[in-house]
C-alpha positions as CSV (number, residue, x, y, z in Angstrom):
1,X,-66.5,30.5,-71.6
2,X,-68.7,27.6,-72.3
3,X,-67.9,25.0,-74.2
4,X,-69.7,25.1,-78.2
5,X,-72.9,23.1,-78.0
6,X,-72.6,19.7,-80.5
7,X,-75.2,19.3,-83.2
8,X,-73.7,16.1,-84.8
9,X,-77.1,14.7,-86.1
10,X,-76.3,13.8,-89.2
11,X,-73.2,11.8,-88.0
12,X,-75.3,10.1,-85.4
13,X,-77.9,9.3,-88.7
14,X,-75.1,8.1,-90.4
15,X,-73.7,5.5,-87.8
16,X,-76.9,4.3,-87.0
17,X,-77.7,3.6,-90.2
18,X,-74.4,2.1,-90.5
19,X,-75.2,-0.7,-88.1
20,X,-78.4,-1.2,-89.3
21,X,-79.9,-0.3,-86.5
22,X,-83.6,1.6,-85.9
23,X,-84.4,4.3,-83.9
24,X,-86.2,2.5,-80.4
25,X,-82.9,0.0,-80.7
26,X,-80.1,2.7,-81.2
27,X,-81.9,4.8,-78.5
28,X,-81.6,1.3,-76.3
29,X,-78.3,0.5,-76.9
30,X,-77.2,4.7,-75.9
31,X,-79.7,4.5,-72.7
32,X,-81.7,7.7,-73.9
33,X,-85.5,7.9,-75.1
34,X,-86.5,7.5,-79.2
35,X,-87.7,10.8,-78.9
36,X,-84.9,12.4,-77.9
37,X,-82.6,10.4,-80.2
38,X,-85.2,11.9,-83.2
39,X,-84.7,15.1,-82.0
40,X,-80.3,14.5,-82.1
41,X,-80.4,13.4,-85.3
42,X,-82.5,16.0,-86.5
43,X,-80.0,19.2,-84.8
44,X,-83.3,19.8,-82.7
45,X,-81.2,19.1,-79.4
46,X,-77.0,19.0,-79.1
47,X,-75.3,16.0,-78.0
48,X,-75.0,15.4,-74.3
49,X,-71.9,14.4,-72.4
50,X,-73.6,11.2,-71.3
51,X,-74.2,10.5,-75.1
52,X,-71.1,11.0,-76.1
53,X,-69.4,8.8,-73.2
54,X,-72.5,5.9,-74.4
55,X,-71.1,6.8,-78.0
56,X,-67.3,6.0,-76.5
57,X,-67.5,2.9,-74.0
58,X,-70.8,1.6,-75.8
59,X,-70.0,1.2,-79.5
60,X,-66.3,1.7,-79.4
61,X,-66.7,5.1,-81.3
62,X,-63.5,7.6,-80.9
63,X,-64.8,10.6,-79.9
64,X,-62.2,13.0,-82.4
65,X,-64.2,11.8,-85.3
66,X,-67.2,14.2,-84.0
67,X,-65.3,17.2,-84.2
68,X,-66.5,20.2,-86.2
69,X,-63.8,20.6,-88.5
70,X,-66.3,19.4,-91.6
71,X,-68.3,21.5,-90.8
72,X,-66.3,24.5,-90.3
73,X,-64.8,24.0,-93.6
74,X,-68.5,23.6,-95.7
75,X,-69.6,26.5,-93.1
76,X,-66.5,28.8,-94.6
77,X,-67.1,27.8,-98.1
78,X,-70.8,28.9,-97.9
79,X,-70.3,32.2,-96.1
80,X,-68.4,33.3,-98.9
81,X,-70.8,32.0,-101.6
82,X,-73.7,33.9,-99.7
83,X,-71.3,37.0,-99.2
84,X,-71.4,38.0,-102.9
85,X,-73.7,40.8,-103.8
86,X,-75.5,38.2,-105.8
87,X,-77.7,37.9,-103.1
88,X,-78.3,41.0,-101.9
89,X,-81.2,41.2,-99.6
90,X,-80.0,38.1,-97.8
91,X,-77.8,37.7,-95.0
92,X,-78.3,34.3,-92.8
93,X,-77.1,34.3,-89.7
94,X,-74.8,32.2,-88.6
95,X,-77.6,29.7,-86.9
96,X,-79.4,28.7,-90.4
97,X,-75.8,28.4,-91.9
98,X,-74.9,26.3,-89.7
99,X,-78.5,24.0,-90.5
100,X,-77.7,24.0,-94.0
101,X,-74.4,22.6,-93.3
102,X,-74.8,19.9,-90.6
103,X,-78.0,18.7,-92.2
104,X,-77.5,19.4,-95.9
105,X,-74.5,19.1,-96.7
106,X,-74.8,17.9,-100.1
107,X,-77.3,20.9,-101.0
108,X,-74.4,23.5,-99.6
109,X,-72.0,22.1,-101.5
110,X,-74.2,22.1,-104.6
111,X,-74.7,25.9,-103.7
112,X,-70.9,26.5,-103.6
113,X,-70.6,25.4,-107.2
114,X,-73.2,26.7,-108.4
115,X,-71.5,30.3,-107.3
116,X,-67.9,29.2,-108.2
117,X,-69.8,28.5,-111.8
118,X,-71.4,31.7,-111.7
119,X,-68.4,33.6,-110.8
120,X,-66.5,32.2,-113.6
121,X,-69.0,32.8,-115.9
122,X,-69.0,36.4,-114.9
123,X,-65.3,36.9,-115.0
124,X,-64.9,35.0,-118.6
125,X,-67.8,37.6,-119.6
126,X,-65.4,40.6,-118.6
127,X,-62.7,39.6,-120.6
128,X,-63.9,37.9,-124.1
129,X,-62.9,38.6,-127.1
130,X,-64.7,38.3,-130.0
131,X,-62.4,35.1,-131.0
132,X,-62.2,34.1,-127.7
133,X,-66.2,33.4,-127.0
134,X,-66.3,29.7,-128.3
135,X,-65.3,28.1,-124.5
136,X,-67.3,28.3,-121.6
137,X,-65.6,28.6,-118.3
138,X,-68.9,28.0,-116.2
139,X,-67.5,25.1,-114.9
140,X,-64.4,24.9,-112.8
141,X,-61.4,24.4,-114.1
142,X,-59.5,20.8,-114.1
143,X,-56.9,22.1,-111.8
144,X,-59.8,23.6,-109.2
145,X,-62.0,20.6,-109.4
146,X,-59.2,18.5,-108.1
147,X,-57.8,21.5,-105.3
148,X,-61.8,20.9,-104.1
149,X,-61.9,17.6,-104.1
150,X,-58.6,17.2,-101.6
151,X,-60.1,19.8,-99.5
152,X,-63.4,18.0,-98.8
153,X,-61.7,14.8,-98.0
154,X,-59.8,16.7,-95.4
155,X,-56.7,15.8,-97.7
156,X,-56.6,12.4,-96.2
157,X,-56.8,9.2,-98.6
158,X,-57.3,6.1,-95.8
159,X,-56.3,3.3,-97.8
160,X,-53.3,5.4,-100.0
161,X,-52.5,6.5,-96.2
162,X,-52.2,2.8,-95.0
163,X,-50.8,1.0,-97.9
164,X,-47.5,3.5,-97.9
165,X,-47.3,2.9,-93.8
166,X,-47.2,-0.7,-94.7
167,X,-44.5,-0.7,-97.1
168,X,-42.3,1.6,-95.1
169,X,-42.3,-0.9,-92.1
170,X,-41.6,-3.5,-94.7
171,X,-38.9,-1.9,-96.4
172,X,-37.3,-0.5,-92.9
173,X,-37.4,3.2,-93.7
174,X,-37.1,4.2,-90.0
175,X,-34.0,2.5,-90.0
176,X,-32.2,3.3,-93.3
177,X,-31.3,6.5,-95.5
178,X,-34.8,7.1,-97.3
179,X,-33.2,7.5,-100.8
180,X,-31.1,4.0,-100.1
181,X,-34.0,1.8,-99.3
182,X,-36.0,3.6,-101.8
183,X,-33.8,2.6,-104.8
184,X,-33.1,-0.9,-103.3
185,X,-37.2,-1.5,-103.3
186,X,-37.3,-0.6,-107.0
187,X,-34.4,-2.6,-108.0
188,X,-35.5,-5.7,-106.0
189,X,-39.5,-5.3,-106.2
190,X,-39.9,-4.1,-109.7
191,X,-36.2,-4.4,-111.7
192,X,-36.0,-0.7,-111.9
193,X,-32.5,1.2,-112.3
194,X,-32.0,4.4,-111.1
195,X,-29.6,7.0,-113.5
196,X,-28.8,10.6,-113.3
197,X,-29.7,13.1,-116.0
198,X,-27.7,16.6,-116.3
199,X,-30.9,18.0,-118.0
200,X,-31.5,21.0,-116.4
201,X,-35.1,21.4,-116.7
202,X,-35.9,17.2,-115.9
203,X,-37.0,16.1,-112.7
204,X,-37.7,12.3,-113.4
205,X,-37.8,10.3,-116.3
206,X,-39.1,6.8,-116.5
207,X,-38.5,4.6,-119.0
208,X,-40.8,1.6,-118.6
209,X,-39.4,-0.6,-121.6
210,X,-36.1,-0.1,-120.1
211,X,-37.0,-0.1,-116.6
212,X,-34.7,3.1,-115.9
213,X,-35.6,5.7,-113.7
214,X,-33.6,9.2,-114.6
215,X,-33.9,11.9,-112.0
216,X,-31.7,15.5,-112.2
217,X,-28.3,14.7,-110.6
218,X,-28.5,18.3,-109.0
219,X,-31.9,17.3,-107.2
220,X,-31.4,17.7,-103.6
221,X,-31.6,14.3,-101.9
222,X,-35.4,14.6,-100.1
223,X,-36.5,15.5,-103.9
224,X,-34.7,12.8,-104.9
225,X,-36.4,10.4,-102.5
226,X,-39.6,11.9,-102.9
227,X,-39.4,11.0,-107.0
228,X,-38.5,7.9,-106.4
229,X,-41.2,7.4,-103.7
230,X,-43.5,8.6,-106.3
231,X,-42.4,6.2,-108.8
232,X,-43.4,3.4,-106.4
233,X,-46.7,4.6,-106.0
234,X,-47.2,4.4,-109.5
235,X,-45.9,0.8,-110.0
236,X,-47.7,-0.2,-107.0
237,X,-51.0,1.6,-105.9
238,X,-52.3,1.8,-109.3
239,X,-55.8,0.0,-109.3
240,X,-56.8,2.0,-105.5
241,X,-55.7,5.0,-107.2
242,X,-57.8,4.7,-110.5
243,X,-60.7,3.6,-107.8
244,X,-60.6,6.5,-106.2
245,X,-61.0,8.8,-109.0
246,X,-63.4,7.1,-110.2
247,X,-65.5,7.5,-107.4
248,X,-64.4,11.3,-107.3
249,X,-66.3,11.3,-110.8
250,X,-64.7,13.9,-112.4
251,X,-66.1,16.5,-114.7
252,X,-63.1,15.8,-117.0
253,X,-60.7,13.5,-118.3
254,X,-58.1,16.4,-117.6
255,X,-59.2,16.7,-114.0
256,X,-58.8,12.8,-113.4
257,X,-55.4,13.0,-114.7
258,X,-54.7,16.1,-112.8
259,X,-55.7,14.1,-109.3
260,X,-54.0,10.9,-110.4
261,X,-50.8,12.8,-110.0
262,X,-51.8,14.1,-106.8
263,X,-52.6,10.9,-105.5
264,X,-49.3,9.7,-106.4
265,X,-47.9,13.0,-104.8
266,X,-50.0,12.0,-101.4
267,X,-48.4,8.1,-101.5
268,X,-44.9,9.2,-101.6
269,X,-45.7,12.2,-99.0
270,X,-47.1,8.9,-96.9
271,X,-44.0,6.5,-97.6
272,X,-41.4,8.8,-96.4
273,X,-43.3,10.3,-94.0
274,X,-45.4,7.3,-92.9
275,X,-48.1,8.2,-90.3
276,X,-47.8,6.4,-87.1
277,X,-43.6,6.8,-86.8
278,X,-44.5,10.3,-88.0
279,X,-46.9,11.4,-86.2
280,X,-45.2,10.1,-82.9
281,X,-42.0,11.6,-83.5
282,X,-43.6,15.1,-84.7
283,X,-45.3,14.8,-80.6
284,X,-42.0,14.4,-79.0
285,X,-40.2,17.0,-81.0
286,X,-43.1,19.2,-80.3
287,X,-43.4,19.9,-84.4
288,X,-39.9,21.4,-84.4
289,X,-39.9,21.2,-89.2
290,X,-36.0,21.1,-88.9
291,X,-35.9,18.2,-86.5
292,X,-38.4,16.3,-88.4
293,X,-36.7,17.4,-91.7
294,X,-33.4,15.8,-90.7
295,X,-35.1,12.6,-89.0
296,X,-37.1,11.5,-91.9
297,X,-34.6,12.9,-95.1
298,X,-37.4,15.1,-96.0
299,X,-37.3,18.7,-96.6
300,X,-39.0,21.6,-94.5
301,X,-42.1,22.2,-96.9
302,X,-43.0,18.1,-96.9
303,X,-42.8,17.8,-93.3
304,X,-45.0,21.0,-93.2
305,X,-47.7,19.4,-95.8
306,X,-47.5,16.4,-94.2
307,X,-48.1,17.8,-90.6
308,X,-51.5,18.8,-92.0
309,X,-52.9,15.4,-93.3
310,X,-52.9,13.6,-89.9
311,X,-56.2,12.9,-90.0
312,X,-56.2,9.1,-89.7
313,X,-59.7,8.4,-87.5
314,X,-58.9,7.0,-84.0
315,X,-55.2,8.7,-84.0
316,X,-55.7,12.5,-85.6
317,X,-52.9,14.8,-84.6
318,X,-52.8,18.4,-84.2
319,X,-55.8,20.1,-86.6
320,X,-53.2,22.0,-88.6
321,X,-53.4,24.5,-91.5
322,X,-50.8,24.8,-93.8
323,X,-50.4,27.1,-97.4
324,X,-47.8,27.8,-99.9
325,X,-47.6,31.3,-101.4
326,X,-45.3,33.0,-104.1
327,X,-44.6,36.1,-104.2
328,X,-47.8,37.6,-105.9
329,X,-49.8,36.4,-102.7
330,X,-50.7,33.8,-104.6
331,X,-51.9,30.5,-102.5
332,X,-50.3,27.6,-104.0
333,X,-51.3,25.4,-101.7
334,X,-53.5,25.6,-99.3
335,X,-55.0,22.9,-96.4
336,X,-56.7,23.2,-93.0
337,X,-57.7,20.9,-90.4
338,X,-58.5,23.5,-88.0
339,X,-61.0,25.8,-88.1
340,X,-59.2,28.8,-90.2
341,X,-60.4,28.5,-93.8
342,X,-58.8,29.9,-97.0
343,X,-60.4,31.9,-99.1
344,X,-61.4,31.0,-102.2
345,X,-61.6,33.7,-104.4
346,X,-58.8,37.0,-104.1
347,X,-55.2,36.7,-101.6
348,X,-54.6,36.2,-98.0
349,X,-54.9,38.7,-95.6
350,X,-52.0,41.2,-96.3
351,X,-51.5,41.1,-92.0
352,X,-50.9,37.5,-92.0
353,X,-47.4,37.0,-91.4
354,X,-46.6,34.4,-94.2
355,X,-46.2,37.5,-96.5
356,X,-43.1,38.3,-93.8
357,X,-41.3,35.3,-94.7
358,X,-39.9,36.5,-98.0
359,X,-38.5,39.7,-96.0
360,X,-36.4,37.5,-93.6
361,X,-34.8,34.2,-95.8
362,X,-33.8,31.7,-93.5
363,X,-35.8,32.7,-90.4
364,X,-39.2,31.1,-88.5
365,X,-41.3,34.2,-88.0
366,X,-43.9,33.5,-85.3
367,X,-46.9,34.9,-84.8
368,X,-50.3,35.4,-82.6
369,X,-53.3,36.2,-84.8
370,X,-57.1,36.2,-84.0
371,X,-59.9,36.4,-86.7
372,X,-62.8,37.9,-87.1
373,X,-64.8,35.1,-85.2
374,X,-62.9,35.7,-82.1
375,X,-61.0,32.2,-83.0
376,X,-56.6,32.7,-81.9
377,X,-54.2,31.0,-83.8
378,X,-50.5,30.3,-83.7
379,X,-48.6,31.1,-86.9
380,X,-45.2,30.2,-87.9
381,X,-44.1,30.9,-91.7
382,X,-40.8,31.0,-93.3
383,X,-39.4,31.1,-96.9
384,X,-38.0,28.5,-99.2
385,X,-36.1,28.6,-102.2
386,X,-35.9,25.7,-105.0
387,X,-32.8,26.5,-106.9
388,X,-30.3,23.4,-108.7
389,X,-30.1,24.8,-112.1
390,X,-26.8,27.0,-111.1
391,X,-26.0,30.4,-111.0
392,X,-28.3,31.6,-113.8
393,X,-31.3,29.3,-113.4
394,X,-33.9,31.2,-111.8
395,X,-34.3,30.6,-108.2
396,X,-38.2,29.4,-107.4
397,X,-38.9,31.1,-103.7
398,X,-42.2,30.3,-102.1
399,X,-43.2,31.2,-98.4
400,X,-44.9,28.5,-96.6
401,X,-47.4,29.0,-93.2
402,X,-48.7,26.5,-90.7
403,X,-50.4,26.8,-87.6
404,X,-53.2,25.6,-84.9
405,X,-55.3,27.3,-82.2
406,X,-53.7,28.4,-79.7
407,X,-55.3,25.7,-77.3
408,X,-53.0,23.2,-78.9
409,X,-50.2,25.8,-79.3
410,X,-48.0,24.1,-76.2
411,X,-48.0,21.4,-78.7
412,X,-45.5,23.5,-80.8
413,X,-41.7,24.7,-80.3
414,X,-42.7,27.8,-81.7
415,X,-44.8,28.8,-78.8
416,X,-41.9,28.9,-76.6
417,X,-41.8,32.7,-74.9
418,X,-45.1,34.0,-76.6
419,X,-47.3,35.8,-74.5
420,X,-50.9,34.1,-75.3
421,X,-52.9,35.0,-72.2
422,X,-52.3,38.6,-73.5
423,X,-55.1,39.7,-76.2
424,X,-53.1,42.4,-77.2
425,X,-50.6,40.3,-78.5
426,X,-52.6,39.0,-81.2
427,X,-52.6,40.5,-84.4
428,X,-56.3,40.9,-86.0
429,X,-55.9,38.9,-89.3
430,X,-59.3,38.2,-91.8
431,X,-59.5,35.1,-94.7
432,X,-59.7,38.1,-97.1
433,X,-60.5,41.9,-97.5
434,X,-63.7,40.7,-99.8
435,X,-65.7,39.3,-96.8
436,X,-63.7,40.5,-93.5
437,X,-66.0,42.9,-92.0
438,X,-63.2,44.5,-90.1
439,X,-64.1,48.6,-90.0
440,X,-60.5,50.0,-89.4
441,X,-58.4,47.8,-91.4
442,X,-55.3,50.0,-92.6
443,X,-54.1,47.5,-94.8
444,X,-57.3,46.7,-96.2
445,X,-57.6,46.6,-100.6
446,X,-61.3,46.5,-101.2
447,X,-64.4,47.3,-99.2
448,X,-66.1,44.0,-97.9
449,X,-68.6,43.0,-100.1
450,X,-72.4,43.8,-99.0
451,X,-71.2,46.5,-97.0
452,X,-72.6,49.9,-97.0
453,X,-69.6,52.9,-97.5
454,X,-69.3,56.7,-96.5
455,X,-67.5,59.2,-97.9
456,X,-66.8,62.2,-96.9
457,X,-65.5,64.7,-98.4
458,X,-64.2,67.1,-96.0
459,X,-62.7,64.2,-93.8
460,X,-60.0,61.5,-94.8
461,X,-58.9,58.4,-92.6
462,X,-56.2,55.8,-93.4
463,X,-59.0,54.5,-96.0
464,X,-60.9,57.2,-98.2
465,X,-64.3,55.8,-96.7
466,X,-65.7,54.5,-93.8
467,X,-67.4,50.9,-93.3
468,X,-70.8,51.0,-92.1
């Protein structure tokens, strides 16, 4: 198969720009005609192989930043938007999708929440009361307006990313127990104590006019180091954290708070897990969790999370995705580098084999899975359970999923023994049943939206109608 053609115009735009540079001297300097430069940045032609190799010895330009992941997530978004019968009558192809995307992509994502607004509207609508009226949900909600954010900065914050690699070198975290050079940086650097707390229900405390930090003495230890890690993001990454949300430019004050915390979240993710040892020892393990788990002191579900924001330009790793359901089917947490998108609206594909994981505690359930789009993936999900309160605390038990394509599946343990050069090893998964035009779905729970139905009457199949 031939490889994708590369419409990367607006990138090209943007770098030229960049270095102040016109047209006649950026064409110079890439040893193509102005012409056909115009026509590049315009997605009029795709990007040769001799302009991406000008691109790469030329200007110094790593050649992973041009990859389509971007775009494959804005292209997802906007399929779905366009999927709702709210535009019946209109069905772009993928072509003009993929125009709107790559050369407006601040007018597609304008589109996106204009339908997200649209569809709360319309589900507030079902469900008023007649005391209930007074709030309007047409905007999103704190909590979603910070989930988008992270996802359309590929869930990587550069300089969060950087200053947490920094201080791990400094503070020798490759070298040491995380949770032991974690509490000796806050008792050196900032004067802060660390204390246990039996409450049952506290993860940390801090106590700023004391300068005591109280975490749950039943915490398991990566917890542990992860609060603690967290606690030094907040005594020390302040000022580029309230800089970055400012610049996010929130709809609400809740929403700025909401991401503030994330941010914090991403810095201690970053300081135990900081990128460069990381990502180098996740290669040589071959992204084995348990190995990487028991290197680093963190646990199975951080290692996961982090797996997914190595994103740094120049040194990406793996594009992984990488969610967190409970039990409902409910998506928790959701990333992805690589081209599979979640949905946003409605669960995950019922086929997908993260919903396995809660039937098999304790096991890595692998699996081979090919979406509608003809795209394969590698699939490897397991359960976890967050207990400490004792016997009759309720346990917490989530099922987490990560994955690539399967052209970087050697990359993984997990593919060890799988059969990928046989299609019928791969199980046909969709995002969801409301846009997967899949016609035989047994497993399917709604019809895909826009599509025209049968019914028969004298004639039942597994589903009580068939999919035109």
């Amino acid at each position: 198969m031939a490889p994708p053609k590369l419409y990367i115009g607006r990138k090209i735009r943007e770098l030229r720009q960049a270095q102040a540079s016109t047209l006649a001297q950026f064409a110079e300097r890439l040893g193509i005609s102005t012409s056909y430069l115009n026509q590049i940045e315009n997605n009029q032609r795709p990007v040769s192989a001799a302009v991406l190799l000008a691109l790469a010895e030329k200007l110094k330009i790593d050649l992973a930043e041009f990859s389509s992941t971007d775009s494959d997530r804005m292209l997802s978004a906007l399929s779905e938007a366009l999927s709702d019968p709210l535009f019946d009558g209109y069905e772009p192809n993928l072509q003009e999708l993929k125009l709107v995307t790559q050369n407006a992509p601040g007018f597609a994502r304008a589109l996106i929440s204009c339908h997200q607004a649209y569809r709360r509207s319309g589900e507030q609508l079902a469900s008023l009361s007649q005391e209930g009226g007074r709030v309007s949900q047409a905007e999103p909600t704190p909590y979603e307006e910070v989930r988008d954010f992270f996802h359309f900065v590929d869930n990587y914050i550069h300089e969060l990313d950087l200053a947490a690699e920094e201080l791990a070198s400094a503070i020798g975290m490759e070298d040491r127990d995380a949770g032991t050079a974690l509490a000796a940086h806050l008792e050196d650097r900032h004067g802060v104590r660390m204390a246990r707390s039996a409450e049952v229900d506290l993860i940390r405390r801090f106590d700023s006019a004391a300068k005591i930090l109280f975490l749950n003495t039943y915490l398991p230890a990566a917890t542990r180091s992860f609060q603690m890690a967290f606690q030094i993001g907040e005594l020390e990454t302040a000022p580029q954290v309230s800089a970055i949300v400012k610049r996010a430019d929130f709809r609400s004050q809740e929403a700025a708070d909401i991401c503030r915390i994330g941010l914090y979240n991403y810095f201690a993710g970053a300081l135990i897990l900081p990128y460069r040892p990381f990502a180098a020892a996740a290669q040589a393990v071959r992204h084995d969790l348990e190995l990487l788990a028991a290197r680093f002191g963190a646990s199975i579900e951080q290692v996961a999370h982090r797996l997914s924001t190595l994103q740094r330009p120049g040194s990406k790793g793996v594009p992984i995705f990488f969610a967190r359901l409970d039990r409902a089917g409910n998506i928790t947490k959701r990333h992805s580098a690589a081209k599979l998108q979640f949905a946003r609206f409605g669960g995950a594909c019922p086929l997908w084999n993260v919903h396995q994981a809660f039937e098999t505690p304790g096991r890595f359930i692998r699996q081979l899975a090919e979406t509608p789009d003809g795209v394969r993936y590698l699939s490897v999900a397991t359960e976890l359970r967050k207990a400490g309160g004792g016997y009759n605390a309720p346990q917490r038990r989530y099922a987490i999923a990560l994955g690539c394509e399967v052209t970087y599946a050697d990359s993984f343990v997990y593919s060890d023994g799988l059969n990928m050069a046989n299609k019928v090893a791969f199980d046909p998964i969709g995002i969801s049943c409301r846009i997967c035009q899949r016609p035989n779905c047994a497993q399917r729970a709604v019809p895909p939206l826009k599509a025209r139905l049968t019914v028969d009457q004298n004639n039942r199949a597994t589903l009580p109608y068939s999919i035109t």
